[in-house]
N, C-alpha and C positions, 0 to 999 in steps of 0.2 A: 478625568476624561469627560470632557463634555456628551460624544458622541455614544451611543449604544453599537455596539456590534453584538450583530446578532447570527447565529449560523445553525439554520434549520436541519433538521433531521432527515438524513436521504432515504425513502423510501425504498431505492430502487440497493439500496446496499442492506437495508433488512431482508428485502426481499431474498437478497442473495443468501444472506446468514441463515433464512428461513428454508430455504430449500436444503442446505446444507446439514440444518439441524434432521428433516426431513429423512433425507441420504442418510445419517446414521442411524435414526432412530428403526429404520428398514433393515439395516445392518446388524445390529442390535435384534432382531426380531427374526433374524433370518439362524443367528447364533443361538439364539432360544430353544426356535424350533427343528433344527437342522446341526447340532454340536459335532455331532461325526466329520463331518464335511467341515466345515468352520473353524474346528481344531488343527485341521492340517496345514501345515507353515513348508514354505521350501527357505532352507539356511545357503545363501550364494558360497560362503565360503565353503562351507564342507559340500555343499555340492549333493545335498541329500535333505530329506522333509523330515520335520519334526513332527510329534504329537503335543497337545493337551488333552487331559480328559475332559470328556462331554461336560461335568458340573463346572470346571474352572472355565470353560466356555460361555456355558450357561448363565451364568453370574456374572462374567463379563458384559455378556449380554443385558443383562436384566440392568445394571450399573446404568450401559451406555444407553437404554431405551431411559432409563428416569433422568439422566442428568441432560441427554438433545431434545426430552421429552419438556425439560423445563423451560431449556432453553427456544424452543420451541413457542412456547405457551407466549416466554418471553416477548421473544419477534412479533407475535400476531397481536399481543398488547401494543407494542411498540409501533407496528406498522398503522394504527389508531389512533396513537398519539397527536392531541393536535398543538402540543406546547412546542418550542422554542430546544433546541439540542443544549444549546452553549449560547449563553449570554454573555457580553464583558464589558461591561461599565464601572463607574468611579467605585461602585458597593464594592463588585469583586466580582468573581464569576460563579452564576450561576449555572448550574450543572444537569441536565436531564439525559446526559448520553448512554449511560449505562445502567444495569441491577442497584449497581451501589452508591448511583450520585442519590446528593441530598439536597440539593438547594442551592442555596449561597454558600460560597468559599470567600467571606473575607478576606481583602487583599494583606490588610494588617495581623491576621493569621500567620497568614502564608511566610515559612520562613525559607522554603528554597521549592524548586522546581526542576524535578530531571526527567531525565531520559532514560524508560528502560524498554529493552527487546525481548520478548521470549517466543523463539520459535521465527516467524514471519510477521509476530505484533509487536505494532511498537505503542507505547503509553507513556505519557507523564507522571510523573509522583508528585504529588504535592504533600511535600512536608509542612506541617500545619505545630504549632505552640502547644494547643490542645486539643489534643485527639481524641481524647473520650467527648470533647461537648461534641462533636463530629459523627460519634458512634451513637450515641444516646439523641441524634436528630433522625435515625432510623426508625422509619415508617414498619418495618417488619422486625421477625427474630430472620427471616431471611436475609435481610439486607445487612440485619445487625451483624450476622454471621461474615458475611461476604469481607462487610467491613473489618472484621477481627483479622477474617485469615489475610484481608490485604495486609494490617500492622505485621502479624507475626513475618508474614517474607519479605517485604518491603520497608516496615518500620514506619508507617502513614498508613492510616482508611481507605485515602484520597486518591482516584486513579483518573485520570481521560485520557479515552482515546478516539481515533477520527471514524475506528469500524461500523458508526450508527450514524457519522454526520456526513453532510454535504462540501467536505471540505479534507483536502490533503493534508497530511500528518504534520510534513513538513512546514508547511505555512502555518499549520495550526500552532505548531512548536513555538513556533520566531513570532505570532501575533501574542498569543499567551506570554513568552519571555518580556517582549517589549512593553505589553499594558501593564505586566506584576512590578517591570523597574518604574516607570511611569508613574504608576499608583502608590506603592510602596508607602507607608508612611504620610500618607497625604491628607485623608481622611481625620 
């Protein structure tokens, strides 16, 4: 590929992610200090509220203040950021959209690229030849981690998705598909 494509990081979609972390980690906080109330669930089918004790609330709580608290931390690094989301040129693509990219994804790596959903997200996998040189290019034991628990569910480190970029899932999908057959081998 001659040309670089490059596709910037949406500010205004961290933003969003940022508030949202926000929104839980209040929630989270609200369950801390408030478990009576917090505990009580109404069940539609039977038609009647449940309990939790206040500790299993508690610690629910405390759980979702560290992990929106992280992710949080996340956003407001990210919303700073002044690099580049996703690069894709003849090297391969390089990656800054998420906790867990690392850089360059060599395209001659790269042995397949899919589609997965969980929940409302949708992400790429990229199956990569070797995985550990991927895990061992982690910057952190946080990222290293990230990257572990990607392998153990998904079987790949390697994940992108469009939730940090300036750019629809689906195009992102079909522009990634077309440059990896493209590149494939070329190098």
């Amino acid at each position: 590929m001659k040309n670089r494509i490059e596709i910037p990081l949406s500010k205004k979609k961290i933003i969003l992610l940022l508030l949202a972390s926000i929104g839980f980690i209040s929630g989270g906080i609200w369950m801390v200090f408030n478990p009576e109330n917090a505990g009580r669930f109404f069940n539609p089918i039977t038609k009647r509220f449940f309990y939790l004790n206040s500790e299993s609330i508690q610690i629910i709580g405390i759980v979702g203040i560290l992990f929106f608290g992280a992710a949080a931390i996340y956003g407001i690094k990210k919303l700073f950021d002044k690099k580049i989301g996703l690069i894709l040129d003849s090297n391969g693509i390089t990656d800054n959209s998420n906790a867990s990219s690392i850089g360059l994804i060599e395209w001659n790596d790269i042995l397949d690229i899919r589609t997965k959903q969980v929940m409302s997200t949708k992400f790429l996998l990229i199956d990569i030849v070797n995985p550990e040189k991927y895990i061992g290019k982690a910057k952190n034991g946080i990222q290293s981690r990230l990257m572990k628990a990607n392998m153990n569910m998904y079987e790949t480190p390697l994940s992108i998705t469009s939730n940090t970029l300036n750019y629809d899932f689906g195009k992102l999908e079909k522009l990634i598909q077309t440059e990896y057959k493209r590149n494939k081998n070329v190098g």
